[in-house]
C-alpha positions in Angstrom: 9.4 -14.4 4.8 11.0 -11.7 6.1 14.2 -11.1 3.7 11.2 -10.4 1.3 9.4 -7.2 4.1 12.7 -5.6 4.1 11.7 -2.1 5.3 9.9 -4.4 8.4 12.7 -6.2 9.1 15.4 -3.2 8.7 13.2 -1.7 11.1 13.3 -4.1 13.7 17.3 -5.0 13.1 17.0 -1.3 14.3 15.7 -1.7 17.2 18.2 -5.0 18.2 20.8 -2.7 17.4 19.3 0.2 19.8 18.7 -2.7 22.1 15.0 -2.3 22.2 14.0 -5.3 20.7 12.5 -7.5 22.9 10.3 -10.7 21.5 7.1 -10.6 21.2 6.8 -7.2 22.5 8.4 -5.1 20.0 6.8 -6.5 17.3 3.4 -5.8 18.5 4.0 -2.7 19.8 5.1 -1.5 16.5 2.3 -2.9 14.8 0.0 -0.9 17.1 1.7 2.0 16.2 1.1 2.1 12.3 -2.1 1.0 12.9 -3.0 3.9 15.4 -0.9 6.5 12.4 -3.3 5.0 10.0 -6.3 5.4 12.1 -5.1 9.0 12.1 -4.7 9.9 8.2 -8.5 8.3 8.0 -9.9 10.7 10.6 -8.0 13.3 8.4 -9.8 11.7 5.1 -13.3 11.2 7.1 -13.6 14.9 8.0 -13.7 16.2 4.4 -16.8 14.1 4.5 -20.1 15.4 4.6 -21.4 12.7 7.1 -20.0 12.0 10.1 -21.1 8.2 10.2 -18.9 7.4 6.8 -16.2 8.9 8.3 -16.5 6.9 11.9 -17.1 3.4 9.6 -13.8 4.1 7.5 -11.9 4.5 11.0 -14.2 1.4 12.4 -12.7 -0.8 9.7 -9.2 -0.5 10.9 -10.0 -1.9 14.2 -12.4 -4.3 12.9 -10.9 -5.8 10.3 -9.6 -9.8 10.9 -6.7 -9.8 8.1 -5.3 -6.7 10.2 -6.1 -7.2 13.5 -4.7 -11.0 13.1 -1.3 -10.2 11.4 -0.5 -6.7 12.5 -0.9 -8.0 16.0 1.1 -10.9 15.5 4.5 -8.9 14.2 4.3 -9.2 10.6 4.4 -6.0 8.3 0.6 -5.2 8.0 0.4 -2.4 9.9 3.6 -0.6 8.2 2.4 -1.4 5.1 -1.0 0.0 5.4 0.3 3.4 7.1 2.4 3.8 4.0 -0.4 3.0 1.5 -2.6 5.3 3.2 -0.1 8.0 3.3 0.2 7.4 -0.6 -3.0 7.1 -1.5 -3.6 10.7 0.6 -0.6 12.0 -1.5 -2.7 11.2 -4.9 -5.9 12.4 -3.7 -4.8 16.0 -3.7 -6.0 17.8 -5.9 -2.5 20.1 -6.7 0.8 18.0 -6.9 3.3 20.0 -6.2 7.2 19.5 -6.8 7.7 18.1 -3.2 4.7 16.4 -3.4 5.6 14.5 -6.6 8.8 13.4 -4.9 7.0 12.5 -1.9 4.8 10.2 -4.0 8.1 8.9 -5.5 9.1 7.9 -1.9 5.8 6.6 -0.6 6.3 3.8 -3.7 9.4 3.2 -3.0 8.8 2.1 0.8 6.1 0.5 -0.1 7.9 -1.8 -2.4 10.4 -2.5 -0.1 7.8 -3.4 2.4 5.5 -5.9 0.4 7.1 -6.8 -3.5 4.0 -7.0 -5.1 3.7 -3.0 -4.3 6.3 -2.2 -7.3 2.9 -2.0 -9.3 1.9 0.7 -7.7 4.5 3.3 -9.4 2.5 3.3 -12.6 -0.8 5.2 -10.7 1.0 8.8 -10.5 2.3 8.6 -14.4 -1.4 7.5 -15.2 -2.8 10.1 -13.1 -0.6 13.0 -14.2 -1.2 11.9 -18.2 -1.3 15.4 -20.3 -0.8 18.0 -17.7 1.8 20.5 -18.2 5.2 19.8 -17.5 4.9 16.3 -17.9 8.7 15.1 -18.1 9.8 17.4 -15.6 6.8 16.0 -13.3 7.8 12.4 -13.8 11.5 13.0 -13.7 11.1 14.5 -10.0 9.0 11.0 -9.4 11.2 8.6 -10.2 14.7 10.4 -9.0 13.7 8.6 -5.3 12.6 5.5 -7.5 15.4 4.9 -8.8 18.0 5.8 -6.3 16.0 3.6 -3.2 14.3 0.6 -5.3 17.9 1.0 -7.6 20.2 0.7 -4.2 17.9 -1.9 -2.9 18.2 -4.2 -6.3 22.1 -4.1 -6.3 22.2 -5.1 -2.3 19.8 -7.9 -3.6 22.4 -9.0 -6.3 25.3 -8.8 -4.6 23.6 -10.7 -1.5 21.3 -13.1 -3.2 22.7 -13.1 -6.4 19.0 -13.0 -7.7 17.0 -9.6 -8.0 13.3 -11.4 -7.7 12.0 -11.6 -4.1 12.1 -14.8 -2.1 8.2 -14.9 -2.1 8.6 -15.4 -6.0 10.1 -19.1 -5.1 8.6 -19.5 -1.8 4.9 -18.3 -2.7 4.8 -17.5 -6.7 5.5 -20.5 -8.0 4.3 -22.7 -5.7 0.5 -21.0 -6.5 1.3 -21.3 -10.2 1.9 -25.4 -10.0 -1.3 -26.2 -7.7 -3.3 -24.1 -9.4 -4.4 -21.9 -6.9 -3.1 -18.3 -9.0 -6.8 -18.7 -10.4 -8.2 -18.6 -7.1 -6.3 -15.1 -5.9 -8.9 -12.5 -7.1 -11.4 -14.8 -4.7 -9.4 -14.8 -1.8 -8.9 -10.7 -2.3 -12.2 -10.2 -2.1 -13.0 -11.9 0.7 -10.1 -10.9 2.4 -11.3 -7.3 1.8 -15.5 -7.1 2.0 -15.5 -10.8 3.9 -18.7 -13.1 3.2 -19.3 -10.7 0.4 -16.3 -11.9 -1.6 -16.3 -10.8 -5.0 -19.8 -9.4 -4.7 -18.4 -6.6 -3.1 -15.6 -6.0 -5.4 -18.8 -5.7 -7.9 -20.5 -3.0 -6.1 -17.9 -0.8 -5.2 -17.2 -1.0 -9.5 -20.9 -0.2 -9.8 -20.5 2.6 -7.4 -17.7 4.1 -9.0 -19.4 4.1 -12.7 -22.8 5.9 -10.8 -20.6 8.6 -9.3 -18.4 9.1 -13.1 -22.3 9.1 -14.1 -23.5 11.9 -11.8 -20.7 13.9 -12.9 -18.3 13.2 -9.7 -15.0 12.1 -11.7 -12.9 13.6 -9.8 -8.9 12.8 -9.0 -10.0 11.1 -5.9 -12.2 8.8 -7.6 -9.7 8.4 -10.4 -6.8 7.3 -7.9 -9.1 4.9 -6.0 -10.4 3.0 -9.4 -6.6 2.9 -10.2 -5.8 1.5 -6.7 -8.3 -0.7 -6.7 -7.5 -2.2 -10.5 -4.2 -2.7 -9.6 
C-alpha cells in the first residue's frame, strides 16, 4: 500500500535517512502531528463562526472520529492527508484568490494526489470555482504550472520505475471491488465512514442543508467549495 501514499512514504524514507525513524514510533508521532496542524486550521475556520459551540464540535470531530483516530494512529497517511485537504479546502474558501494563492492551490492538489490517488479529482474544484472571472487563462495557467511540473515529474518516475502510470491500488483495490461487486456499495461505506450510524442519511441532510442556505440567500464561495468537495 505504500508505493501508492508516496508523499507518506517519501516522508518517512526521510526520516530513515536522517536516522530518525524508529518503528512504531515515528509513524505515530507523525501522525499526531498532522492531526494536531489540522486541529489548528479548524480553530482558525471555527472562529469566523458566530457560535462558539460549532466551532468547538468541528475541532471535537478530529479527536473523535474512529476512521482517524484508528489509522492515523496506526502510521498510515490519514493524518497527512487530512492536513493537506484542510489546508486546501481553506485556500478555496477565501474569498480573493490571489496569484500566489492560485499557485498555492495548484500545490495543495498536487500533494494531495501524491498522498491518496483518488485526490487527482480534486484539481477540477478551482477551474469550477473560478468559471467567468476575469483573467481566466492567466488564473488557470498559474494553477496548473505546479500541476504539471510535481504530478508530471511524479508520472515519469512511475513509468520509468513501474512501467505503468496507474497506482498500485488500481490492481490491488480497484479491480478487485469491481469483480465482487462491492464498487456499488462505496457511496454506503462513505457515508458511514463519515456521519457513522447515520450512513447515507447524513450525506442527505447536509444536501438538504446546503439547498436551505442557497435558499436564504447564503451562496456564497464557501458554500460553493464545500458542495463541490463534497460531490466529488
Amino acid at each position: 500500500e505504500g508505493y501508492s501514499n508516496f508523499l507518506w512514504v517519501s516522508l518517512l524514507a526521510f526520516t530513515q535517512k536522517t536516522e530518525a525513524f524508529f518503528i512504531p514510533l515515528t509513524p505515530k508521532l507523525l501522525g499526531a502531528l498532522f492531526c494536531i496542524f489540522s486541529i489548528l486550521i479548524l480553530k482558525k475556520q471555527g472562529n469566523s463562526f458566530s457560535s462558539p459551540l460549532l466551532g468547538a464540535i468541528l475541532i471535537l470531530l478530529i479527536p473523535t472520529h474512529p476512521s482517524i483516530v484508528q489509522w492515523s494512529m496506526s502510521g498510515l497517511e490519514t493524518g497527512l492527508y487530512m492536513f493537506l485537504l484542510l489546508v486546501h479546502i481553506h485556500l478555496l474558501s477565501r474569498p480573493i484568490f490571489s496569484e500566489k494563492g492560485l499557485s498555492f492551490l495548484g500545490l495543495t492538489v498536487s500533494l494531495l494526489a501524491l498522498t491518496r490517488p483518488e485526490a487527482i479529482l480534486l484539481i477540477i474544484t478551482s477551474p469550477i470555482l473560478l468559471w467567468g472571472q476575469q483573467n481566466y487563462g492567466k488564473k488557470m495557467l498559474l494553477y496548473l504550472i505546479p500541476l504539471v511540473v510535481i504530478l508530471g515529474g511524479y508520472e515519469l518516475f512511475r513509468l520509468s520505475y513501474f512501467q505503468d502510470i496507474l497506482p498500485n491500488t488500481f490492481y490491488a483495490k480497484g479491480l478487485q471491488s469491481v469483480e465482487n461487486g462491492s464498487l456499488w456499495l462505496k457511496p454506503h461505506h462513505l457515508a458511514k465512514g463519515i456521519f457513522g450510524p447515520v450512513g447515507i442519511g447524513g450525506l442527505i441532510g447536509l444536501g438538504t442543508l446546503l439547498v436551505w442556505l442557497w435558499r436564504k440567500g447564503y451562496w456564497n464561495l464557501q458554500l460553493k467549495a464545500l458542495l463541490l468537495l463534497t460531490i466529488i
